[in-house]
VEXVEX-227638 format. One record per atom (N, C-alpha, C): x, y, z. Coordinates in steps of 0.1 Angstrom, whole numbers, plus 2048, in hexadecimal, padded with zeros to 3 digits. Each point is the difference from the previous one (the first is absolute). Layout:
BEGIN
XYZ...
END
This chain:
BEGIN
59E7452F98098067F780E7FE8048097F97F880E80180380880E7FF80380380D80580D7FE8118017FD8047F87FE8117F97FB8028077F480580980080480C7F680E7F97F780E7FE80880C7FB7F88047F780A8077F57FA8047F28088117FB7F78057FC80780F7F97FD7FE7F48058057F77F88027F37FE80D7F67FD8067FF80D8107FD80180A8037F77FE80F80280380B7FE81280180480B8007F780C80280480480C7F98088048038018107FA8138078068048017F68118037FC8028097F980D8037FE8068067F080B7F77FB8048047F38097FC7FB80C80780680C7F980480E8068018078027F37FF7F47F980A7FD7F37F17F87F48088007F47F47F97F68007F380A8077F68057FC7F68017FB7FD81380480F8067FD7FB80E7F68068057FB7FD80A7F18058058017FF80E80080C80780080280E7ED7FD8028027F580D7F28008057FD80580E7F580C80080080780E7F67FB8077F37F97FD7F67FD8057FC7F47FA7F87F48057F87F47F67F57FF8087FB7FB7F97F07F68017F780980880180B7FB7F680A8057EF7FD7F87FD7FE80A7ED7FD7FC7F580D80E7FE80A7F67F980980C7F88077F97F980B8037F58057FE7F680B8037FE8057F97FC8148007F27FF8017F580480B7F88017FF7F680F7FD7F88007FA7F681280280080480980180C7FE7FE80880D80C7FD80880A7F980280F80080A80A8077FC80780280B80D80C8008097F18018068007F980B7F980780F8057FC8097FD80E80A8057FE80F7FA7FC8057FC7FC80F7FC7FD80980580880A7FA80580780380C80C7F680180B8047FF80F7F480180C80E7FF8087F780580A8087FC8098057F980780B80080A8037F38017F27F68008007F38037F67F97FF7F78017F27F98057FA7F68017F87FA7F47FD80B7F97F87FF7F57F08088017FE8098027F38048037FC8057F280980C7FB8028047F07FC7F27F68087FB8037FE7F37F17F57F98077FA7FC80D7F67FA7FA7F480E7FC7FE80E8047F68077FB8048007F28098037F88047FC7F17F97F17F98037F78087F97F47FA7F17FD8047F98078097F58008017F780A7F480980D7FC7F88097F78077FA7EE8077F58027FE7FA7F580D8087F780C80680480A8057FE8097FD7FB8027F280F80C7FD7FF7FA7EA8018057FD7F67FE7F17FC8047F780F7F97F68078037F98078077F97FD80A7F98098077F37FA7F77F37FB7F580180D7F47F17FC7F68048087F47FB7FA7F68038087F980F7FC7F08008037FB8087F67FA80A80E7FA80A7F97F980C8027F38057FC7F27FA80A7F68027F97F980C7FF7F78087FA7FB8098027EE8007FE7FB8018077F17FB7FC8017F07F88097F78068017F37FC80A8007EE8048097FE8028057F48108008008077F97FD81380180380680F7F98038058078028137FD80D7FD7F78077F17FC80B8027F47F98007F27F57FC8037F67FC7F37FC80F7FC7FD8088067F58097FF8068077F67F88077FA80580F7FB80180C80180E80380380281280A7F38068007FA7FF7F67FA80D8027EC7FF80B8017F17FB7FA7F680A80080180D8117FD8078037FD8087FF8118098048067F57FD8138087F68008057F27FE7FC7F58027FF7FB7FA8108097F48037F87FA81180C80280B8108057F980B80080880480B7FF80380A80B80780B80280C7FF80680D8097FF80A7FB80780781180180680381280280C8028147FD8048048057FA80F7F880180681080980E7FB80680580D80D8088087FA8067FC7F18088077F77F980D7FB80080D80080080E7FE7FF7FE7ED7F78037FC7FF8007F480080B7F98068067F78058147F87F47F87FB7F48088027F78067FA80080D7F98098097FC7FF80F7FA7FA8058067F98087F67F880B8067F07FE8067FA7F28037F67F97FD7F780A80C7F38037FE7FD80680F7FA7EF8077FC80280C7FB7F18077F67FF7FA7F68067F87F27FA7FC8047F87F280C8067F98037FD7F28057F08058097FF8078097F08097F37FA8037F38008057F67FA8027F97F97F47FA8087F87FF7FB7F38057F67FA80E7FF8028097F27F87F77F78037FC7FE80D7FC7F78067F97F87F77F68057F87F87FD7F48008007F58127FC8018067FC7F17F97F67FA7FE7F380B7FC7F37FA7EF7FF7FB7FE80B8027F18017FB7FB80A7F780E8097FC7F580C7F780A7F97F17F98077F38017FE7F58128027FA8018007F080E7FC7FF8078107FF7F580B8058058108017FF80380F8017F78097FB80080F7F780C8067F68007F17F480A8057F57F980F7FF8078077FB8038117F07FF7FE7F87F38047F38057FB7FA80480C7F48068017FC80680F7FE7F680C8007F27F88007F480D8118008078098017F780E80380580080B8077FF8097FB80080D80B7F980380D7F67F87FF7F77FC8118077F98088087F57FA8097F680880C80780280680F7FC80D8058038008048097EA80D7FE80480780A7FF7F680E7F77F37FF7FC7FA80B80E7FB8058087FD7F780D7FA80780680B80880180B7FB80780F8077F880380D7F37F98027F980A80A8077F38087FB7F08018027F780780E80280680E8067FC80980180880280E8027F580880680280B8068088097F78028037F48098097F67FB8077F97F08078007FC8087F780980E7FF80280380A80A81080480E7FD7FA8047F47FB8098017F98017FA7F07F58007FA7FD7FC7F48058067F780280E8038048087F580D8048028097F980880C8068048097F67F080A80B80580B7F07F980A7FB8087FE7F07FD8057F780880D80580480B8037FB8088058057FD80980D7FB80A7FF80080680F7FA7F980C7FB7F87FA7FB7F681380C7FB8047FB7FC81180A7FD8057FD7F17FF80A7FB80C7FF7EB7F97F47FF8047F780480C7F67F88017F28007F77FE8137FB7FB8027F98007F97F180C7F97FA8047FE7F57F87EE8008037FC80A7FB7F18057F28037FD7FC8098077ED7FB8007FC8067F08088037F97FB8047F08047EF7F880A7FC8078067F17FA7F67F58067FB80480A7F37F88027F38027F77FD80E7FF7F58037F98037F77F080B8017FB8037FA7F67FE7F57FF8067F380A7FC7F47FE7EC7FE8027FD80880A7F17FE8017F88017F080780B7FD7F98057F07FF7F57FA80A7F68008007ED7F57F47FA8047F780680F7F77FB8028017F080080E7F88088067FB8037F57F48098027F28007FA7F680C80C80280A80A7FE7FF80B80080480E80A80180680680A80980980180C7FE80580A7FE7FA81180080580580B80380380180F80D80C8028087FD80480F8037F980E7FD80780480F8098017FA80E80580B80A7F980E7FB7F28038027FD80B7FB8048098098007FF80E80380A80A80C8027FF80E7FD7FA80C7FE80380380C7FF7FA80A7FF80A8108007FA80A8097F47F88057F88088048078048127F980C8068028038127F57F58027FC7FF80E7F97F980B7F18037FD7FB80B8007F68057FB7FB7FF7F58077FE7F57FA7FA7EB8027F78088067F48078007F67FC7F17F68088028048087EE7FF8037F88067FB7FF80E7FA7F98017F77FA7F77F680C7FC7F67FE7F67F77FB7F480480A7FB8097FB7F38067EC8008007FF80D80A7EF7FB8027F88027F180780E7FB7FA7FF7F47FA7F07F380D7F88038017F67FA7F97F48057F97FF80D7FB7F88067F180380180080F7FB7F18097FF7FD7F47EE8078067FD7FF7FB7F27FC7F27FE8057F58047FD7F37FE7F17FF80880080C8077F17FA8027F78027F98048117FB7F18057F68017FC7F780E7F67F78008007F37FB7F37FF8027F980B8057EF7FE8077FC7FC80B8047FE80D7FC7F88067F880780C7FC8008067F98088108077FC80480380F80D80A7FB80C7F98058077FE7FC80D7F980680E80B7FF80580580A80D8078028087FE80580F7FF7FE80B7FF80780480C8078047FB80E80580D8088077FA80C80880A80380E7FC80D7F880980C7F18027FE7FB80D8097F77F380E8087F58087FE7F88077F280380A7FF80F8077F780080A7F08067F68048067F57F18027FC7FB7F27F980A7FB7F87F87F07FE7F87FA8098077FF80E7F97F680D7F080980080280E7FE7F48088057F48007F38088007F47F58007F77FD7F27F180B7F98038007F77F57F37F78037FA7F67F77F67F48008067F580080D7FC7FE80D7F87F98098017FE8097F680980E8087F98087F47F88068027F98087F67F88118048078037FA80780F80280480B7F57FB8068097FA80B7F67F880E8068098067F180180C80180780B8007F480D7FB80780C8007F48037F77FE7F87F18088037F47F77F77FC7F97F78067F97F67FE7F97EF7FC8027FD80280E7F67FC8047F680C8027F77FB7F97F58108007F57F780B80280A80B7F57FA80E7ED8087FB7FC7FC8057F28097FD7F67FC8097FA80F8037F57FF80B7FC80A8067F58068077FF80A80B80D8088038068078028088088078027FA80E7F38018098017F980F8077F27FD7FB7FC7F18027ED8038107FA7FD80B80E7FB8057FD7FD80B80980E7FA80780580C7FE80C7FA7FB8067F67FC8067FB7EF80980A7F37FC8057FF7F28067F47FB80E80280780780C7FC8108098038048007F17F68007F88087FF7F480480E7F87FB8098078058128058127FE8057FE7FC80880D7FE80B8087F87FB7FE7F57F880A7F97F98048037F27F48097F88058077F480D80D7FF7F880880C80980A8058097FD8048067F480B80B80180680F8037FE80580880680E8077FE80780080680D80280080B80880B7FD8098067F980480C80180C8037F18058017F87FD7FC7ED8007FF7FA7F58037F78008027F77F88047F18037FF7F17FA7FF7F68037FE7FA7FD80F7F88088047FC8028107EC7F87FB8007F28047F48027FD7F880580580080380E7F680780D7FB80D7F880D8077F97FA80C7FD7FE8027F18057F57FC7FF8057EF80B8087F880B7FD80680E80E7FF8097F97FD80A8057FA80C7FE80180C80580B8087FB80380780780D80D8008008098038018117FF7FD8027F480C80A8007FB8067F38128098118037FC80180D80D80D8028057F681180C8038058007FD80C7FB80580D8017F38067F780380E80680780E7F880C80080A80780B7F88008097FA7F38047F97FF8117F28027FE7F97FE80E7F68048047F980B8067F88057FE7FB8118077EF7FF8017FC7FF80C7F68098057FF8097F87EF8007FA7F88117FC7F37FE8057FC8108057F37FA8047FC8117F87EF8017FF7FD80E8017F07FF7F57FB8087FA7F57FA7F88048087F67F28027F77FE8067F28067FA7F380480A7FA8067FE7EE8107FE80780380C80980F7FE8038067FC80A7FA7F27FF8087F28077FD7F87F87F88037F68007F27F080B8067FA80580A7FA80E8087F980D7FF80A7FD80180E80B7FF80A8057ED8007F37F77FC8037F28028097FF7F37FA8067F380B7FA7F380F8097FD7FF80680880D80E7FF80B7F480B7FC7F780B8097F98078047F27F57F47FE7F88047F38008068017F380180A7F780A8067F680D7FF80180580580D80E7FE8038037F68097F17F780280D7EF8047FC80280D7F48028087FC80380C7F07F17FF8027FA80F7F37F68017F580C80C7F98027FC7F98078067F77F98097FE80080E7F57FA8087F98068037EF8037FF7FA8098087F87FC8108057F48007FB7FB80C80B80280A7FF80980B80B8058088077F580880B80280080A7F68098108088028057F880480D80680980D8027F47FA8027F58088027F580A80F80780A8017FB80880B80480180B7FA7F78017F57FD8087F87F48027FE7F88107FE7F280480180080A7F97F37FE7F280180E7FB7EB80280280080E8087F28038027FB80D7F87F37FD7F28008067FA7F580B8078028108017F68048027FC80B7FB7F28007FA7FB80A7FA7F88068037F880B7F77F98098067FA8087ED7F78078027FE8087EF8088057FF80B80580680A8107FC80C7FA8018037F380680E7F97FC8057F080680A7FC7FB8037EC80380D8038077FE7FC80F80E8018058037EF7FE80E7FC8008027F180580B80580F7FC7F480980A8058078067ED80480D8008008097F380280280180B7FB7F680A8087FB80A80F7F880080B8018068077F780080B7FE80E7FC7F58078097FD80B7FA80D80E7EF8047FE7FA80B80B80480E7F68088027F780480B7F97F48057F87FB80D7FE7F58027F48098097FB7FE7FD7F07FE8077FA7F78067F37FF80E7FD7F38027F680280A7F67FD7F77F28008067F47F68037FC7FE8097F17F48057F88017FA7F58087F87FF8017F87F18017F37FD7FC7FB7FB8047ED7FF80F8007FB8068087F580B8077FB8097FE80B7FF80780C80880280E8027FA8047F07F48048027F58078067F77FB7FF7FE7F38087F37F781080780180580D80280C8037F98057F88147FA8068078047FF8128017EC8007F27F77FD80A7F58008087F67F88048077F580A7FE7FB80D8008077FE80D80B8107FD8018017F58107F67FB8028017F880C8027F9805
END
């Protein structure tokens, strides 16, 4: 069974500036969405991640080069067709009124109920199933207005699920979300491509959960080149480190991070065990410190020591000790040195 869900075929994709001119941000894109995969979108500010998810959900017109859908070119189709196997969850805040979240779920099954958008009881099994699959029965009856962003997201998910969708677009759905929705969603979404088989494609600036949960990533830089592969395969390449690169940042491949350039204020000895000499090693190298833990005649020594009831650090310097209760302390002490 071909599990190849949607495919692009030198695929270039722009806007118009003026009637006669045509900005081009990407070309000769040829790639591909399989069942069951998360894959993620990833480039930076105004690279184009927006217009190509718009030209993928059949929106926004490519300059050349087509857009297949089940082999099927999605300009040909008919909306209401195209509803039926394409769902699309956009980051723009929609005035819904007074709608409660089970009523916003429903729409979902515009493209399938009659010309009085009467609910038959196969629709209503797919709402509630859509409501239960993103964990939101407790908020069914609410109205969408009083959720908060994250809550509001997994009802805008339940919605696109309701299209009962082969395929799912999200632009930046985590973008408003804390640290906590946003892995939420994330795994949510990754839960999903498996039980549904869909194939989910989303744009997001959310770099470390990609590496941890994506199947594929499509990374588009800002001269037009969409890279694609494993996560691992694409910082194995540096094409992480070369998409990203900045004034001032940099991508760490050892750890999977991004890191400021800050300046280098020397070398220092740390020795000590546990959690707080891993928090004592990134608290030095924050402010511009090369940390060694292999002891030598460095002139500087910070020894971390703990105990259950409290973390002393204490600094050696030039036979001198001295000893703080805070990383706070110790970062403010060599600062001034």
């Amino acid at each position: 069974m071909n599990d190849v869900i949607l495919t692009t075929h030198n695929l270039t994709i722009g806007y118009k500036t003026s009637r006669k001119n045509v900005r081009c941000i990407a070309s000769d894109i040829s790639v591909s969405l399989l069942a069951g995969e998360l894959v993620c979108l990833l480039g930076p500010n105004g690279a184009g991640k927006s217009t190509l998810l718009r030209s993928l959900a059949g929106m926004q017109a490519p300059i050349s080069g087509e857009v297949r859908l089940l082999n099927e070119n999605i300009y040909h189709s008919q909306p209401q067709d195209l509803a039926k196997r394409l769902s699309l969850v956009l980051t723009e805040k929609v005035d819904v009124g007074m709608l409660s979240a089970y009523t916003l779920v429903t729409l979902g099954r515009y493209p399938y109920t009659d010309w009085w958008g009467n609910l038959t009881p196969q629709d209503e099994a797919i709402v509630h199933w859509a409501i239960k699959s993103v964990g939101a029965v407790h908020l069914a009856q609410r109205q969408v207005s009083e959720l908060s962003d994250g809550e509001r997201q997994k009802i805008m998910i339940a919605r696109a699920l309701a299209q009962s969708p082969i395929v799912m677009l999200l632009d930046e759905p985590t973008a408003f979300l804390d640290l906590p929705r946003r892995v939420e969603i994330m795994q949510l979404l990754r839960q999903l491509a498996r039980e549904t088989n869909q194939a989910i494609l989303l744009s997001t600036h959310d770099l470390d959960l990609t590496l941890r949960l994506a199947d594929k990533v499509w990374l588009l830089s800002t001269n037009g080149i969409l890279h694609v592969g494993a996560p691992e395969d694409l910082v194995l390449s540096g094409a992480f480190a070369d998409t990203f690169a900045s004034e001032g940042v940099e991508f760490d491949v050892a750890s999977g991070e991004f890191h400021l350039h800050t300046s280098h204020k020397g070398e220092i000895n740390v020795r000590g065990e546990g959690i707080a000499i891993v928090w004592t090693i990134r608290a030095l190298q924050r402010v511009g410190f090369k940390v060694n833990q292999i002891q030598n005649s460095l002139p500087i020594s910070v020894e971390v020591v703990s105990n259950s009831k409290q973390v002393l650090w204490k600094i050696t310097k030039n036979k001198t000790v001295y000893t703080y209760d805070s990383l706070y302390e110790l970062i403010k002490f060599l600062n001034y040195l």
